[in-house]
PDBQT receptor file of N, H, CA, C and O in Angstrom, charges set to zero:
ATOM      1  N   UNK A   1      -5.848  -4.196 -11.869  1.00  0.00    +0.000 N 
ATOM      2  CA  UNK A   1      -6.306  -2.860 -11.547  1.00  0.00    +0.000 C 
ATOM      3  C   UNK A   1      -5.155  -1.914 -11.318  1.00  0.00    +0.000 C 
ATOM      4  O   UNK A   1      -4.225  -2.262 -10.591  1.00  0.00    +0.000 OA
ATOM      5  N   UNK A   2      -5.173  -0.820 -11.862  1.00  0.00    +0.000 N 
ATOM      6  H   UNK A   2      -5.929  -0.537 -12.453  1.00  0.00    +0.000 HD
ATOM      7  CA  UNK A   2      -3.998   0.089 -11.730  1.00  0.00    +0.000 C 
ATOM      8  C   UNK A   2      -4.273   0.689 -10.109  1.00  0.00    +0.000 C 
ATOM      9  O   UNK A   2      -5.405   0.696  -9.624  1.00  0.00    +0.000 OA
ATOM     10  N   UNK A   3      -3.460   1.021  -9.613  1.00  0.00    +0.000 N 
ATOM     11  H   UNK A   3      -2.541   1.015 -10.007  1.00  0.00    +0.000 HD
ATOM     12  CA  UNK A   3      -3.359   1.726  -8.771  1.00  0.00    +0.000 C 
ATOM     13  C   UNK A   3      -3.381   3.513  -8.867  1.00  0.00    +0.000 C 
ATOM     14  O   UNK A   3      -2.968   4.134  -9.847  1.00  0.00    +0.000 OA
ATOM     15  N   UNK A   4      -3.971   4.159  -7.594  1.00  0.00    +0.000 N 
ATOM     16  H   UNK A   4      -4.307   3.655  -6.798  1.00  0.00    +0.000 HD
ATOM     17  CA  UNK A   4      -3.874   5.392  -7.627  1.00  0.00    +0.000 C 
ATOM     18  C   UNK A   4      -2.580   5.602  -7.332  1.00  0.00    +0.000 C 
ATOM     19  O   UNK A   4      -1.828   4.661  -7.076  1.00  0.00    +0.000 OA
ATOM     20  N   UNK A   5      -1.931   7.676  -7.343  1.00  0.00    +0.000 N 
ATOM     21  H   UNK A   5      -2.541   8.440  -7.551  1.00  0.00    +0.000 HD
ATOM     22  CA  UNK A   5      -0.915   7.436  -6.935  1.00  0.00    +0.000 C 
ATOM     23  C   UNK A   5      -0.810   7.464  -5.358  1.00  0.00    +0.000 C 
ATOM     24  O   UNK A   5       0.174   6.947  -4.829  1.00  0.00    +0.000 OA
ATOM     25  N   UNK A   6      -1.598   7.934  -4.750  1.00  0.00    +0.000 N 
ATOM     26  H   UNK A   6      -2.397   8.353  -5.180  1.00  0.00    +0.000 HD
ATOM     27  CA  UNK A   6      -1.899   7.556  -3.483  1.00  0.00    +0.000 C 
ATOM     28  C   UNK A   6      -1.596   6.135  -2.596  1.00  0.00    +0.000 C 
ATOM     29  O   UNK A   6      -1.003   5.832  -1.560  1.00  0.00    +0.000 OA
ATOM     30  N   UNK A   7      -2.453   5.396  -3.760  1.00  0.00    +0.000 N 
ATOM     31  H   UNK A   7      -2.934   5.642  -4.601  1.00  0.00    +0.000 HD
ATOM     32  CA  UNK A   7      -2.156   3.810  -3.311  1.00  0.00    +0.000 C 
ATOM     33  C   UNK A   7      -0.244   3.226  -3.709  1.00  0.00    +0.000 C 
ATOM     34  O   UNK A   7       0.456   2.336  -3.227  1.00  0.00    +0.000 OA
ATOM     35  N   UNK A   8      -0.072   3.981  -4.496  1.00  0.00    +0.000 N 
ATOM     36  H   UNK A   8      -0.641   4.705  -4.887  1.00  0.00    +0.000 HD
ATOM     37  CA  UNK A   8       1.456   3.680  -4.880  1.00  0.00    +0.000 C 
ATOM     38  C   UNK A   8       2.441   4.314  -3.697  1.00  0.00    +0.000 C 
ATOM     39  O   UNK A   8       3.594   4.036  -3.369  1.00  0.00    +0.000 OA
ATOM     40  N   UNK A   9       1.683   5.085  -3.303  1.00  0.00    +0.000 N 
ATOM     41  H   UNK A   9       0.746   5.311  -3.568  1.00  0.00    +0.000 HD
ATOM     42  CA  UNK A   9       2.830   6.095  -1.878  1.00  0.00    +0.000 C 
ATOM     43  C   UNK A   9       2.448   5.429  -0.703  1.00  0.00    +0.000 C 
ATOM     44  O   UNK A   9       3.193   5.468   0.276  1.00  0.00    +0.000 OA
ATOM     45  N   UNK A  10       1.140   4.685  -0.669  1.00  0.00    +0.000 N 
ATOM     46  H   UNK A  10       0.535   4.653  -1.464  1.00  0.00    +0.000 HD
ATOM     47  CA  UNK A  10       0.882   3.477   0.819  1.00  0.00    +0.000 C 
ATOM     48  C   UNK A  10       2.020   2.578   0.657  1.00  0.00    +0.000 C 
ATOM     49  O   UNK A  10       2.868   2.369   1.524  1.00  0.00    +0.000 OA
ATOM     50  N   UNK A  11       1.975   1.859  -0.960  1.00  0.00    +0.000 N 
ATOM     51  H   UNK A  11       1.286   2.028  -1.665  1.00  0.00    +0.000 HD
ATOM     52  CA  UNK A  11       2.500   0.251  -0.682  1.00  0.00    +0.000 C 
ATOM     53  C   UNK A  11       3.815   0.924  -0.746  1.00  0.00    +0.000 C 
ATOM     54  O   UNK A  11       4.502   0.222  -0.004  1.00  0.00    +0.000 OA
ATOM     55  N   UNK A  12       4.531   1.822  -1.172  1.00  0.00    +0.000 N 
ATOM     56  H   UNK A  12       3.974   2.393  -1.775  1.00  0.00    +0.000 HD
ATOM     57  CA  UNK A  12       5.886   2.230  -0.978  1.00  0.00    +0.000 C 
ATOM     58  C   UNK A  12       6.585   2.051   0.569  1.00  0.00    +0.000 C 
ATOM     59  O   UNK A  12       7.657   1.539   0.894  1.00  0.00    +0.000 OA
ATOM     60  N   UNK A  13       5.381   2.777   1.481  1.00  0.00    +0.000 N 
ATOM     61  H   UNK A  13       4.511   3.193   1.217  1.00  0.00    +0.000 HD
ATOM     62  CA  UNK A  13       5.728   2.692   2.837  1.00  0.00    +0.000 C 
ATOM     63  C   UNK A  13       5.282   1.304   2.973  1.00  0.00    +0.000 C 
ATOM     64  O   UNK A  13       5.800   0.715   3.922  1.00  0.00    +0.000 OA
ATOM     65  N   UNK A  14       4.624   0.770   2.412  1.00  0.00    +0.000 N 
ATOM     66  H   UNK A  14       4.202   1.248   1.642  1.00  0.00    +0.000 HD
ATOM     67  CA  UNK A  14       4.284  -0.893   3.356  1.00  0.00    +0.000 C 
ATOM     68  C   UNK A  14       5.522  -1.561   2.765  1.00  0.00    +0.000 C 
ATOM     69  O   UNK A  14       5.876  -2.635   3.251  1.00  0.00    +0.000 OA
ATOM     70  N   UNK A  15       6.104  -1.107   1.916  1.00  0.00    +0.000 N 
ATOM     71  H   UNK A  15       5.816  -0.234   1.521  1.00  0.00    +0.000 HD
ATOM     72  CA  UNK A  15       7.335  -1.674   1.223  1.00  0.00    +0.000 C 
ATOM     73  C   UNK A  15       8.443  -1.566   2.496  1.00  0.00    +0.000 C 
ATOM     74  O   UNK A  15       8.870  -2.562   3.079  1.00  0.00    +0.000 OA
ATOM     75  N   UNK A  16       8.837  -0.152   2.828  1.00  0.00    +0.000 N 
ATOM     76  H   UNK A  16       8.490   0.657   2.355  1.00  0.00    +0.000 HD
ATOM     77  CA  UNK A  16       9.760   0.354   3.754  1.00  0.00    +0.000 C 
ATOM     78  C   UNK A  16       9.480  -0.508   4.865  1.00  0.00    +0.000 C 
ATOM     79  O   UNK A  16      10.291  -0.064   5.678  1.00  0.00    +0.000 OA
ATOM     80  N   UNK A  17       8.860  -1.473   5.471  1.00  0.00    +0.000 N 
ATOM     81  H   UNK A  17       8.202  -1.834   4.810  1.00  0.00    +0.000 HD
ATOM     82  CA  UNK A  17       8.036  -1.725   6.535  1.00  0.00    +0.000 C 
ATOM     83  C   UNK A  17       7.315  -0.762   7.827  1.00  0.00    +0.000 C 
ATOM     84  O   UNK A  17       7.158  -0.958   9.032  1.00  0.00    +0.000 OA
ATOM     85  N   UNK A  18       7.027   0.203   7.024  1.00  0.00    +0.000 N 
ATOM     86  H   UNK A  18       7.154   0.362   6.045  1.00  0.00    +0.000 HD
ATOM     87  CA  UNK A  18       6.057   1.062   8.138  1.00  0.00    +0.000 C 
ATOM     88  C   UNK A  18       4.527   0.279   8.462  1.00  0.00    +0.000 C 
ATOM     89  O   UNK A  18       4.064  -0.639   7.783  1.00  0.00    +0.000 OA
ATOM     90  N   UNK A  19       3.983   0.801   9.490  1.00  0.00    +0.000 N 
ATOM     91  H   UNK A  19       4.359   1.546  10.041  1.00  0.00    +0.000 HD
ATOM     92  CA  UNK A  19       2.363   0.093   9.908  1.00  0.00    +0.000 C 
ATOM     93  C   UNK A  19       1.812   1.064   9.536  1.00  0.00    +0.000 C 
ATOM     94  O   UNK A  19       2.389   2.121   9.281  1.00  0.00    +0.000 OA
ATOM     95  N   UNK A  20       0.597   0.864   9.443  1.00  0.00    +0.000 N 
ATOM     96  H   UNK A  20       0.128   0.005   9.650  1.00  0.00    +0.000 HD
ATOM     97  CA  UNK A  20      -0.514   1.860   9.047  1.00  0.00    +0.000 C 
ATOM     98  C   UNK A  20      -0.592   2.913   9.901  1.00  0.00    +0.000 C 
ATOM     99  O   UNK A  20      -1.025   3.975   9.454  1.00  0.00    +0.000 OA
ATOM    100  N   UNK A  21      -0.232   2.830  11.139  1.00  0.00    +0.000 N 
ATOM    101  H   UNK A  21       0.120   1.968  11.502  1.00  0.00    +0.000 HD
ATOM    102  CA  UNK A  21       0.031   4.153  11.537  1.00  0.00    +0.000 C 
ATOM    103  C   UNK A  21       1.054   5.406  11.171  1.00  0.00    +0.000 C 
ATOM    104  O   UNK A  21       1.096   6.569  10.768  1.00  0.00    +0.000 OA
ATOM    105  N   UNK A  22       1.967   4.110  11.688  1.00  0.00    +0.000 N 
ATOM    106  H   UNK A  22       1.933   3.166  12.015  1.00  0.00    +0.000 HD
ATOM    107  CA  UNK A  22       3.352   5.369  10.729  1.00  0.00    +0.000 C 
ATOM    108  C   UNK A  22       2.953   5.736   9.273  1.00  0.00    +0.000 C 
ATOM    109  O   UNK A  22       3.288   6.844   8.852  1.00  0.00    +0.000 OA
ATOM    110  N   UNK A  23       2.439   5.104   8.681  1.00  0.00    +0.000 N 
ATOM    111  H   UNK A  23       2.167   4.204   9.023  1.00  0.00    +0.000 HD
ATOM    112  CA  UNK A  23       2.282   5.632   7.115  1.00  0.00    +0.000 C 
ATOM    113  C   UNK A  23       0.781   6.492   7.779  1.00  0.00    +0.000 C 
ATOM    114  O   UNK A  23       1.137   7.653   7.981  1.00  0.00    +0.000 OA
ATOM    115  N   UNK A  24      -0.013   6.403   7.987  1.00  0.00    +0.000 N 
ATOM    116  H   UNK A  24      -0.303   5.460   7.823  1.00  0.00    +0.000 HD
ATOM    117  CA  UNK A  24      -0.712   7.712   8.633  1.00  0.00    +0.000 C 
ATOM    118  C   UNK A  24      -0.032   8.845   8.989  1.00  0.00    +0.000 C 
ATOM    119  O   UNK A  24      -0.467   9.734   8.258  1.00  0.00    +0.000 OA
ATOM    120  N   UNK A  25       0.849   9.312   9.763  1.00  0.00    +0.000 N 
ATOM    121  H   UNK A  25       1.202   8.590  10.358  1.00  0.00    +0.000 HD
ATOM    122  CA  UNK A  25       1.594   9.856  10.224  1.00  0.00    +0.000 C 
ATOM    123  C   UNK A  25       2.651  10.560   8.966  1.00  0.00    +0.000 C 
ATOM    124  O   UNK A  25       2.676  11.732   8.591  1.00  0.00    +0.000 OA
ATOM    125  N   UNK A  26       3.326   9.615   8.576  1.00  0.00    +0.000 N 
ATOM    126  H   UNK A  26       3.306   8.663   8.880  1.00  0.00    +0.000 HD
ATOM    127  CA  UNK A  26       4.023   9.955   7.099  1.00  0.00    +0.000 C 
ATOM    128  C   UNK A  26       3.331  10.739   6.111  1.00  0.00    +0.000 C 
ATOM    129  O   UNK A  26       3.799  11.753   5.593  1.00  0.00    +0.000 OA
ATOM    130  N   UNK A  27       1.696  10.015   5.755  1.00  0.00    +0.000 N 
ATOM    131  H   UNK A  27       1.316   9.191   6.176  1.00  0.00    +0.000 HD
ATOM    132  CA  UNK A  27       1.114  11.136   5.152  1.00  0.00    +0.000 C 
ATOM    133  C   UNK A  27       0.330  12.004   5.534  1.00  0.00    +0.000 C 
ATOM    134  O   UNK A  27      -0.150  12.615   4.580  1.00  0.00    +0.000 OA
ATOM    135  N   UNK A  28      -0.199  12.509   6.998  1.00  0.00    +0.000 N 
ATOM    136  H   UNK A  28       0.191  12.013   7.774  1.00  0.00    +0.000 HD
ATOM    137  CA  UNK A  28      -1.033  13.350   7.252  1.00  0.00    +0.000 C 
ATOM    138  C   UNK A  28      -2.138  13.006   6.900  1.00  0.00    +0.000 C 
ATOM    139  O   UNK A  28      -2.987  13.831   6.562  1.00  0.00    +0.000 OA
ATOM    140  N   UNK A  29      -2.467  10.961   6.913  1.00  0.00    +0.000 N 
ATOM    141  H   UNK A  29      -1.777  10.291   7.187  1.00  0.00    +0.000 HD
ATOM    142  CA  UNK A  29      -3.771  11.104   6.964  1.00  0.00    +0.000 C 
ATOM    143  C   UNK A  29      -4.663  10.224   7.919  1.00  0.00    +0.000 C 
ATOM    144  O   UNK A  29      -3.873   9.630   8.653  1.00  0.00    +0.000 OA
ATOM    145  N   UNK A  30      -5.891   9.893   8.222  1.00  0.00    +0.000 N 
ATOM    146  H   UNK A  30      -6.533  10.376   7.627  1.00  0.00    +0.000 HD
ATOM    147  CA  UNK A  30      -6.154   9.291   9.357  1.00  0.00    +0.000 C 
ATOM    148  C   UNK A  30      -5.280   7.309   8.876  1.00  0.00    +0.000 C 
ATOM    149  O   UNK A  30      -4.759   6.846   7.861  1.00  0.00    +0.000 OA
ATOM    150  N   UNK A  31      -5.597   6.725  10.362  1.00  0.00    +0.000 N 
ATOM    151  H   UNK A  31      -6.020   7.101  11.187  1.00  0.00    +0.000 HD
ATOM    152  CA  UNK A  31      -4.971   5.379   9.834  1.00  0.00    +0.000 C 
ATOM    153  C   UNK A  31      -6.530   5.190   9.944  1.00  0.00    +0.000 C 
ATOM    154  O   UNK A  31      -6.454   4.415  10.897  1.00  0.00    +0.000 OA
ATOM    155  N   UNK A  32      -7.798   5.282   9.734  1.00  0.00    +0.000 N 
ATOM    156  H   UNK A  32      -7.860   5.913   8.960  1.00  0.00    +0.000 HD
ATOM    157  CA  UNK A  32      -8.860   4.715   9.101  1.00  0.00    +0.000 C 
ATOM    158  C   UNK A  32      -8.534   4.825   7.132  1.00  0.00    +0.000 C 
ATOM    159  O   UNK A  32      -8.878   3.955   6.332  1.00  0.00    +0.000 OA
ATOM    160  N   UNK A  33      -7.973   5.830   6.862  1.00  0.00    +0.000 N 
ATOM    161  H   UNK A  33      -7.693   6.537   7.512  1.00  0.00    +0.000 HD
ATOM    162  CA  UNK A  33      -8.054   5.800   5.341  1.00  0.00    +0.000 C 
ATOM    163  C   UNK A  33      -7.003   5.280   4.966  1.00  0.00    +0.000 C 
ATOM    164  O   UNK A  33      -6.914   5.126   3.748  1.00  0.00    +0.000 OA
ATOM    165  N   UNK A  34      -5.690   4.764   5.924  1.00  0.00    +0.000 N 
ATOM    166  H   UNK A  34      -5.763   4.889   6.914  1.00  0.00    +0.000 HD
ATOM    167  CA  UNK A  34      -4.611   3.747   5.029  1.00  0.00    +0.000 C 
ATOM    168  C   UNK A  34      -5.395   2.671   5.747  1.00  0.00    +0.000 C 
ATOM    169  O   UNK A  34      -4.654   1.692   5.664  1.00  0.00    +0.000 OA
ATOM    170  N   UNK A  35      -6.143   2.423   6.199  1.00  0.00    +0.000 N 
ATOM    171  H   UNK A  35      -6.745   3.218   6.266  1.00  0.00    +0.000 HD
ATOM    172  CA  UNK A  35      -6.171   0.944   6.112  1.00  0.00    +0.000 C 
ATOM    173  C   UNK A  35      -7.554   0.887   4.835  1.00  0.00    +0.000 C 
ATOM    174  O   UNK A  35      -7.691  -0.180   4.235  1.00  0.00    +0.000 OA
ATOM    175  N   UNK A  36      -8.494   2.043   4.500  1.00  0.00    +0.000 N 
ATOM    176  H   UNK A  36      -8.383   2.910   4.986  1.00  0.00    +0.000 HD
ATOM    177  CA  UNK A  36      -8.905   1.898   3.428  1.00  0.00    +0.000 C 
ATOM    178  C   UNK A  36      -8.002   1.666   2.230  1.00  0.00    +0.000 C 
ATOM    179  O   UNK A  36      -8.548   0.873   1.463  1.00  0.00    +0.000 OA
ATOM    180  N   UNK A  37      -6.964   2.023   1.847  1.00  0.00    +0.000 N 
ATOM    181  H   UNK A  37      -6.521   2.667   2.469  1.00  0.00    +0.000 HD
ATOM    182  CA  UNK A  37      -6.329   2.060   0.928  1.00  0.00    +0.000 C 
ATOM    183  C   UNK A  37      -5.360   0.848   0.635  1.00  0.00    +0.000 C 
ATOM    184  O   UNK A  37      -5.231   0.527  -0.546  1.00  0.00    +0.000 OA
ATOM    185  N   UNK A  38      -4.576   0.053   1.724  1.00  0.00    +0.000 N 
ATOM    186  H   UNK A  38      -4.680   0.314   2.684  1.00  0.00    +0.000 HD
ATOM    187  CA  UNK A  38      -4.229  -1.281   1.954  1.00  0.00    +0.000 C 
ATOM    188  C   UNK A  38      -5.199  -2.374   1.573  1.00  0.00    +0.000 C 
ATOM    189  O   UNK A  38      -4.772  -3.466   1.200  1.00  0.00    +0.000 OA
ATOM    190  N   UNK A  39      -6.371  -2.139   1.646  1.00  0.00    +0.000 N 
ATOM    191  H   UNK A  39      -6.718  -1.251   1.949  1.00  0.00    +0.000 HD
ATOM    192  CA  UNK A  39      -7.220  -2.596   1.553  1.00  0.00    +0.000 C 
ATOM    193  C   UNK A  39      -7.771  -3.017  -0.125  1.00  0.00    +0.000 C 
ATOM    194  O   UNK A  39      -7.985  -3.923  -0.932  1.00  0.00    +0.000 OA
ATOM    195  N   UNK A  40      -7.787  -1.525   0.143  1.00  0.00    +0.000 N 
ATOM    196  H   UNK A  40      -7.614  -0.790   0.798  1.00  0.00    +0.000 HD
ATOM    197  CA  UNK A  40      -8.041  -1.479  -2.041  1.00  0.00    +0.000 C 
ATOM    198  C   UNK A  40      -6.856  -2.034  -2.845  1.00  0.00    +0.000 C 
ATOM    199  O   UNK A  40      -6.964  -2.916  -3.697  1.00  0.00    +0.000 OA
ATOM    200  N   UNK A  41      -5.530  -1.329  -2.430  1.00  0.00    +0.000 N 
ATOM    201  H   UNK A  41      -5.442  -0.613  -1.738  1.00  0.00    +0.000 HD
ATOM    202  CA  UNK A  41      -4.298  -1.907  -2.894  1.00  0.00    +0.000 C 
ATOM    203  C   UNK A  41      -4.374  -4.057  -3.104  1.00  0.00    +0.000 C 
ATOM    204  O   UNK A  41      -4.180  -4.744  -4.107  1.00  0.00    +0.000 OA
ATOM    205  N   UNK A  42      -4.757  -4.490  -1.564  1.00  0.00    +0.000 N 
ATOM    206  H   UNK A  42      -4.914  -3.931  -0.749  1.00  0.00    +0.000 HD
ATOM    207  CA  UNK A  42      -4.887  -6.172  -1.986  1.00  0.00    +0.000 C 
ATOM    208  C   UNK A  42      -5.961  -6.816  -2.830  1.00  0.00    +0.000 C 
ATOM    209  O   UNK A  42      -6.057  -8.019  -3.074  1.00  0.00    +0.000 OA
ATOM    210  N   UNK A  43      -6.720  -5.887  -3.224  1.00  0.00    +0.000 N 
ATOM    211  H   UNK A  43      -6.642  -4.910  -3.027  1.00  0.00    +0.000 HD
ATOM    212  CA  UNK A  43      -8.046  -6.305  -3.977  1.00  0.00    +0.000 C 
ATOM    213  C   UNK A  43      -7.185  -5.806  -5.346  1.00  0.00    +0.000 C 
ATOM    214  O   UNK A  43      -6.707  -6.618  -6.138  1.00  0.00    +0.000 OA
ATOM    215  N   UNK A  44      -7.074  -4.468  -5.483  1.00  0.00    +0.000 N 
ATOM    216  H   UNK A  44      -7.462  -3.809  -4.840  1.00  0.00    +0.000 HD
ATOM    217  CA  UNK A  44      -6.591  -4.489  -6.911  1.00  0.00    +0.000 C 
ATOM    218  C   UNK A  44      -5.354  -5.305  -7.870  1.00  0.00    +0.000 C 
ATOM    219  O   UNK A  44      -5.399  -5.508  -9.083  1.00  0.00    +0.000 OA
ATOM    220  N   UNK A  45      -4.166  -5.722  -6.825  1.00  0.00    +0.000 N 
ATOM    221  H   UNK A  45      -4.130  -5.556  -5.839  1.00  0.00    +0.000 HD
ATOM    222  CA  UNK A  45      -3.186  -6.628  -7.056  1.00  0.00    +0.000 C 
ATOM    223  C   UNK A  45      -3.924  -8.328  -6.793  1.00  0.00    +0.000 C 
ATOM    224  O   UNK A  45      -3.324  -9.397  -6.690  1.00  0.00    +0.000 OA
ATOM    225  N   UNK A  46      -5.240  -8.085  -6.748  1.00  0.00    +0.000 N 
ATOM    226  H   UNK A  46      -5.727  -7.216  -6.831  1.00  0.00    +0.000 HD
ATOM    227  CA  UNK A  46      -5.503  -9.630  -6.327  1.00  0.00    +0.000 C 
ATOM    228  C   UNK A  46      -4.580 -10.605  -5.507  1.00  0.00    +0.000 C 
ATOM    229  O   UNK A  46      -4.515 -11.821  -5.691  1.00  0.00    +0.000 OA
ATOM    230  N   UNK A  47      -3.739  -9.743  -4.392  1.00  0.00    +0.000 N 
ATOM    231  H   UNK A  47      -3.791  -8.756  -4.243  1.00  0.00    +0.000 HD
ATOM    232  CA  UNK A  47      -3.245 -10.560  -3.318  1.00  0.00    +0.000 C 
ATOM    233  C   UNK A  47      -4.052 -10.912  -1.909  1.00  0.00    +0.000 C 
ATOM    234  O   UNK A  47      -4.814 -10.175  -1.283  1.00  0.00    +0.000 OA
ATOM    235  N   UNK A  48      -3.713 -12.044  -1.660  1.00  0.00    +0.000 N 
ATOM    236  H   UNK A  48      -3.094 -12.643  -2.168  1.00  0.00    +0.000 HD
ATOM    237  CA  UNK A  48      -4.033 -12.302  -0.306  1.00  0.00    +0.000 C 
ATOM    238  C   UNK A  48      -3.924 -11.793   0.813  1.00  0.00    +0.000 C 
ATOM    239  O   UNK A  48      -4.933 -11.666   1.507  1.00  0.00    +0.000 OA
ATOM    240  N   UNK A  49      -2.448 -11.296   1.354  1.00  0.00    +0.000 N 
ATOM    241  H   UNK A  49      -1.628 -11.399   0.791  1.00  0.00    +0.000 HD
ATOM    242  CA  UNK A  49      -2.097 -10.129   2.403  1.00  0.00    +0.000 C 
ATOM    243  C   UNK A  49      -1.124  -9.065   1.924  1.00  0.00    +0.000 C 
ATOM    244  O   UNK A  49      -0.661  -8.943   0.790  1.00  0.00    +0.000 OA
ATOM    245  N   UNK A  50      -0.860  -8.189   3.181  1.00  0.00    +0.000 N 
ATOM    246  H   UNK A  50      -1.236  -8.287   4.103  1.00  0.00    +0.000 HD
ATOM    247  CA  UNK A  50      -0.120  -7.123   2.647  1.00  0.00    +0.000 C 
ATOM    248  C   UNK A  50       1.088  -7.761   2.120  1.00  0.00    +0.000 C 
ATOM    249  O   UNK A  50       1.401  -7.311   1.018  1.00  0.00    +0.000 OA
ATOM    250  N   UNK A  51       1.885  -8.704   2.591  1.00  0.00    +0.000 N 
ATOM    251  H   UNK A  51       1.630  -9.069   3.486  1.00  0.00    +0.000 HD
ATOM    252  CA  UNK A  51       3.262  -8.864   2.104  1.00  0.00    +0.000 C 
ATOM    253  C   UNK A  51       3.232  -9.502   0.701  1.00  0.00    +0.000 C 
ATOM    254  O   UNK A  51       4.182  -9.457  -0.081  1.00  0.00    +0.000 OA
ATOM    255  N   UNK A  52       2.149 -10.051   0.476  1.00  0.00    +0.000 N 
ATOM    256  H   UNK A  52       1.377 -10.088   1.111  1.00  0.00    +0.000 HD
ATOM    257  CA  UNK A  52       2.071 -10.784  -1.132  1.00  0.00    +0.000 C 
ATOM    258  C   UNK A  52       1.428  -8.977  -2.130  1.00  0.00    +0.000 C 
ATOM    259  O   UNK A  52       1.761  -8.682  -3.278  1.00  0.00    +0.000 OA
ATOM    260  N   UNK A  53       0.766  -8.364  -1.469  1.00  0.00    +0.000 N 
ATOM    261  H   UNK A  53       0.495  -8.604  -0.536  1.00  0.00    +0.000 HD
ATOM    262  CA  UNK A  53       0.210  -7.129  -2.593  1.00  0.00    +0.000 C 
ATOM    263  C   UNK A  53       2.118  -6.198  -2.463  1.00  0.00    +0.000 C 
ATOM    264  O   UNK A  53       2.610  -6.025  -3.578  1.00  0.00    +0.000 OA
ATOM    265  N   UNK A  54       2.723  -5.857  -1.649  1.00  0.00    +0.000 N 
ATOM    266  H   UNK A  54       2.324  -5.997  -0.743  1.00  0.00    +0.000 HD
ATOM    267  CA  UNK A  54       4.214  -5.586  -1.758  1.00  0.00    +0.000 C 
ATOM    268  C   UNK A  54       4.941  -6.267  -2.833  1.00  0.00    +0.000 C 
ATOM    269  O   UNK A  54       5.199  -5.783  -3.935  1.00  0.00    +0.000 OA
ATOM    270  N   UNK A  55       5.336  -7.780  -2.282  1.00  0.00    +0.000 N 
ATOM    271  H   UNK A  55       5.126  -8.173  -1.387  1.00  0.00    +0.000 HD
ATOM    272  CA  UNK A  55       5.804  -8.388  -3.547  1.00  0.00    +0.000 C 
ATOM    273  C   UNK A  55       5.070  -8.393  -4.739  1.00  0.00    +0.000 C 
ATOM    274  O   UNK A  55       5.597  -9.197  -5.508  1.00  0.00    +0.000 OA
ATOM    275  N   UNK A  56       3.696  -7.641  -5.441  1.00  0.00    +0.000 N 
ATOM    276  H   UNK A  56       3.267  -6.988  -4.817  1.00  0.00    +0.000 HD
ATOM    277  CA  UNK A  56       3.574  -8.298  -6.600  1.00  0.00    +0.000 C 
ATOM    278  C   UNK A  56       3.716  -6.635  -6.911  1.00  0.00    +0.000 C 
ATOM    279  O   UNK A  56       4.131  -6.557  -8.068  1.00  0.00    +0.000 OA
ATOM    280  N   UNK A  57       3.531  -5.197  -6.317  1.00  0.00    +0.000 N 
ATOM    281  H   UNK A  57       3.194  -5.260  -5.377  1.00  0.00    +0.000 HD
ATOM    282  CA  UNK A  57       3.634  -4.032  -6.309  1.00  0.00    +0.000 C 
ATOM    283  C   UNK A  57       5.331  -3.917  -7.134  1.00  0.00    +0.000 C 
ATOM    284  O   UNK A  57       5.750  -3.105  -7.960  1.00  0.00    +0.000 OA
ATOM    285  N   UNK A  58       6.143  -5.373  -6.331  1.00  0.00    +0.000 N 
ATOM    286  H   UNK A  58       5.803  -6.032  -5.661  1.00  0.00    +0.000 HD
ATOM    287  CA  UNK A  58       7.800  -4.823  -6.813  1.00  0.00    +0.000 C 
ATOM    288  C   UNK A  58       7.649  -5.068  -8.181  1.00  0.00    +0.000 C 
ATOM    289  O   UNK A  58       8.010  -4.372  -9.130  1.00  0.00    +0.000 OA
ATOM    290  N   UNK A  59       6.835  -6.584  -8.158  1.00  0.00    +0.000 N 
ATOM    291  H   UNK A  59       6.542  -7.150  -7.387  1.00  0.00    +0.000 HD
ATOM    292  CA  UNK A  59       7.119  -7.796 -10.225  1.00  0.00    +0.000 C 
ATOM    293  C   UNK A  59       6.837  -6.402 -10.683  1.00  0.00    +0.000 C 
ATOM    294  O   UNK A  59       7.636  -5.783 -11.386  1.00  0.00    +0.000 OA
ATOM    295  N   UNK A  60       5.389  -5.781 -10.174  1.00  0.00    +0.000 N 
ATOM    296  H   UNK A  60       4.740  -6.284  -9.603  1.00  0.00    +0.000 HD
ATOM    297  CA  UNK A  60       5.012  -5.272 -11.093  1.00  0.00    +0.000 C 
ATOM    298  C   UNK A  60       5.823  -3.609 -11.779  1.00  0.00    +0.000 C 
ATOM    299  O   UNK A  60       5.356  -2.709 -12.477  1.00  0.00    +0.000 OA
ATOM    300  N   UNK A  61       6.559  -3.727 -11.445  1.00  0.00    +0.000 N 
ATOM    301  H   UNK A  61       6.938  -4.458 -10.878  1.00  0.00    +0.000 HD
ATOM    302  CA  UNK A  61       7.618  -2.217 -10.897  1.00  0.00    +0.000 C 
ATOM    303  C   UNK A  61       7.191  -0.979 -10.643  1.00  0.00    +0.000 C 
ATOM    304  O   UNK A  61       7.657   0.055 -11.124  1.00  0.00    +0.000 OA
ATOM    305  N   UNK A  62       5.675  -1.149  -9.352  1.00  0.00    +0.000 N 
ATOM    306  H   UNK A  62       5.296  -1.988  -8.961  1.00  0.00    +0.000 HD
ATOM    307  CA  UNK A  62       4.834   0.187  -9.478  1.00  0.00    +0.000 C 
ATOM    308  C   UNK A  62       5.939   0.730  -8.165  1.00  0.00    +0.000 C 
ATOM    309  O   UNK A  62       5.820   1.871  -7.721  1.00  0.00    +0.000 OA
ATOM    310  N   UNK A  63       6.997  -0.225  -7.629  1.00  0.00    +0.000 N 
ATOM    311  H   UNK A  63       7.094  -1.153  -7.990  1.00  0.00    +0.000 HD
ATOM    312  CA  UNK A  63       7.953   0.546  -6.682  1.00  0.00    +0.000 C 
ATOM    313  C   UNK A  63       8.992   0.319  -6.696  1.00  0.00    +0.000 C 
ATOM    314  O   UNK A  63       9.304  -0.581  -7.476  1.00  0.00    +0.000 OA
ATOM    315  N   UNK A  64       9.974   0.879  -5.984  1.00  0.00    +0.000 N 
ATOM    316  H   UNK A  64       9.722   1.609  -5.350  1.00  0.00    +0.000 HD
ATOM    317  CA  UNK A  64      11.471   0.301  -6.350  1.00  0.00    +0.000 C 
ATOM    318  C   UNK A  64      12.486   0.246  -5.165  1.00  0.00    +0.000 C 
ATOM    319  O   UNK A  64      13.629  -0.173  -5.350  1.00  0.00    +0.000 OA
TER     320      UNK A  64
């Protein structure tokens, strides 16, 4: 599943190691909708947790 670019500017910060708050905060939006979006992000990379949808975000070079 491709990602939005939205979802590409979450796992960027889940990359940086920010929490869903700080990346709330970072983007001006509630941390109910990054944790919607963390959410969608591990379903669409078909990973198990956040640190496996990060590492497959890098294989896949949607970050850098």
């Amino acid at each position: 599943g491709d990602l939005t670019l939205r979802e590409i500017e979450v796992v960027d910060l889940m990359y940086q190691g920010l929490k869903n708050t700080e990346i709330a905060d970072r983007l001006s939006i509630s941390p109910r909708t990054v944790e919607a979006h963390v959410s969608n992000i591990i379903s669409k990379l078909g990973a198990q947790s956040r640190t496996e949808a990060v590492r497959i975000a890098v294989q896949k070079n949607l970050i850098k």
